[in-house]
C-alpha positions as CSV (number, residue, x, y, z in Angstrom):
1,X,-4.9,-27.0,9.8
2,X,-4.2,-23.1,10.3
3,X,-1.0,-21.9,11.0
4,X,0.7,-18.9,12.4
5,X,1.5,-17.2,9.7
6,X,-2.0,-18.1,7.2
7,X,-2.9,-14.6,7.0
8,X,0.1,-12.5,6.3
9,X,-0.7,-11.0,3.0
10,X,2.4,-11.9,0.5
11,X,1.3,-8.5,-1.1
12,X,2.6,-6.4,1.6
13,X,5.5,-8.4,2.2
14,X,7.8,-5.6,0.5
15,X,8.6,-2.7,2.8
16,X,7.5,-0.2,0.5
17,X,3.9,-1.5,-0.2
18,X,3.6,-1.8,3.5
19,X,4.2,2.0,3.8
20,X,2.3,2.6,0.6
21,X,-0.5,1.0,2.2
22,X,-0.4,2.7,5.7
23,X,0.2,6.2,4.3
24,X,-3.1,5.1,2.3
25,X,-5.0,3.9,5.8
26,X,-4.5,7.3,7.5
27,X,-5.2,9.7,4.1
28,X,-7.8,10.2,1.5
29,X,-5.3,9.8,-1.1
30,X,-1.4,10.2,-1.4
31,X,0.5,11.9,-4.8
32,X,3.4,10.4,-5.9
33,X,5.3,12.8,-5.0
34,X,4.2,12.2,-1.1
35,X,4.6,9.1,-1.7
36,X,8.1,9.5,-2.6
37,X,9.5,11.8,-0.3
38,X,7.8,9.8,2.8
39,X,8.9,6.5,1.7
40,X,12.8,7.8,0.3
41,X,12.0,5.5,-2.6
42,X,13.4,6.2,-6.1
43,X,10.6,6.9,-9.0
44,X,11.1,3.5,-10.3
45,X,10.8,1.8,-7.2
46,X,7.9,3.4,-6.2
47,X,6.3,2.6,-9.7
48,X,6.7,-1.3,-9.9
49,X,5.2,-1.2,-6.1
50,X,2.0,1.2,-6.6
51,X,1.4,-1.2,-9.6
52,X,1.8,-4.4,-7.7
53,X,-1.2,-2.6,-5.1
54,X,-2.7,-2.1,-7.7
55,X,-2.9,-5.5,-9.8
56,X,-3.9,-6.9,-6.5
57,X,-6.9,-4.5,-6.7
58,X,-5.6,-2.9,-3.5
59,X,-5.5,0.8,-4.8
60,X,-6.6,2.9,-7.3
61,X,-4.3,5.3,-9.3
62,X,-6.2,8.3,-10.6
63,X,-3.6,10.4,-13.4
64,X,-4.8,13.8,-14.1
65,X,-3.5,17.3,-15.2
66,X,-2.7,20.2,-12.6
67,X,-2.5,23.1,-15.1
68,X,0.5,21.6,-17.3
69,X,2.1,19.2,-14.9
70,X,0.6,15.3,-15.0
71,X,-0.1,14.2,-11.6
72,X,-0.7,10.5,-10.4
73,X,-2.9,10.2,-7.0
74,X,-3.8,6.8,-5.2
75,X,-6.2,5.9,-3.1
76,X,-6.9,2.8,-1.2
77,X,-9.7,0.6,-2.5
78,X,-12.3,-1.0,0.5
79,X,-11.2,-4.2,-0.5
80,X,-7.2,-2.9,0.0
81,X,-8.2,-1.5,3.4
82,X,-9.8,-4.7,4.4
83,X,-6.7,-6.8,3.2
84,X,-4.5,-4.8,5.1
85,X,-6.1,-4.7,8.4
86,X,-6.5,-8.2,8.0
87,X,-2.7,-8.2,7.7
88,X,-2.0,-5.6,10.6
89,X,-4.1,-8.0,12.6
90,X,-2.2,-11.1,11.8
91,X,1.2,-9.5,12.5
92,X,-0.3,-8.9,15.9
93,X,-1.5,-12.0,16.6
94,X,2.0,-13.7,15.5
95,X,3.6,-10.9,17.7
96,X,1.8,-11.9,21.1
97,X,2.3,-15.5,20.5
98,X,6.5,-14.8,20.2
């Protein structure tokens, strides 16, 4: 039996993730520092998130150099995009049958 709620990701339960992952759906890729500032997260914080997405396969965290300063970028993977649509689309659903 399906149920209302079957397809609300548990991964994007967290307010964070869910704005990690929509800053994600409408760029190429985010710094942390975007990331940060956007959300008003603390380093920390946004850490243990970004890692959860990415456990879950849901983004990709690319660390590089810029001159001398590190530099962490994510992405959002196809299968994170998919999940999170999937998500959006579920919210909806539960939404119109309040």
């Amino acid at each position: 039996m399906k149920t209302i709620i079957q397809n609300i990701n548990k991964a994007f339960d967290h307010r964070i993730r869910l704005g990690i992952m929509s800053v994600l759906m409408v760029n190429e890729s985010a710094d942390f520092n975007m990331l940060k500032e956007m959300l008003g997260v603390t380093d920390g914080n946004l850490a243990s998130h970004t890692k959860a997405l990415e456990t879950e396969n849901y983004i990709m965290i690319e660390k590089q150099f810029i001159g001398k300063k590190p530099n962490t970028r994510y992405i959002a993977t196809a299968e994170g995009k998919k999940a999170f649509k999937e998500h959006i689309e579920a919210l909806e659903k539960l939404i119109s049958k309040s």
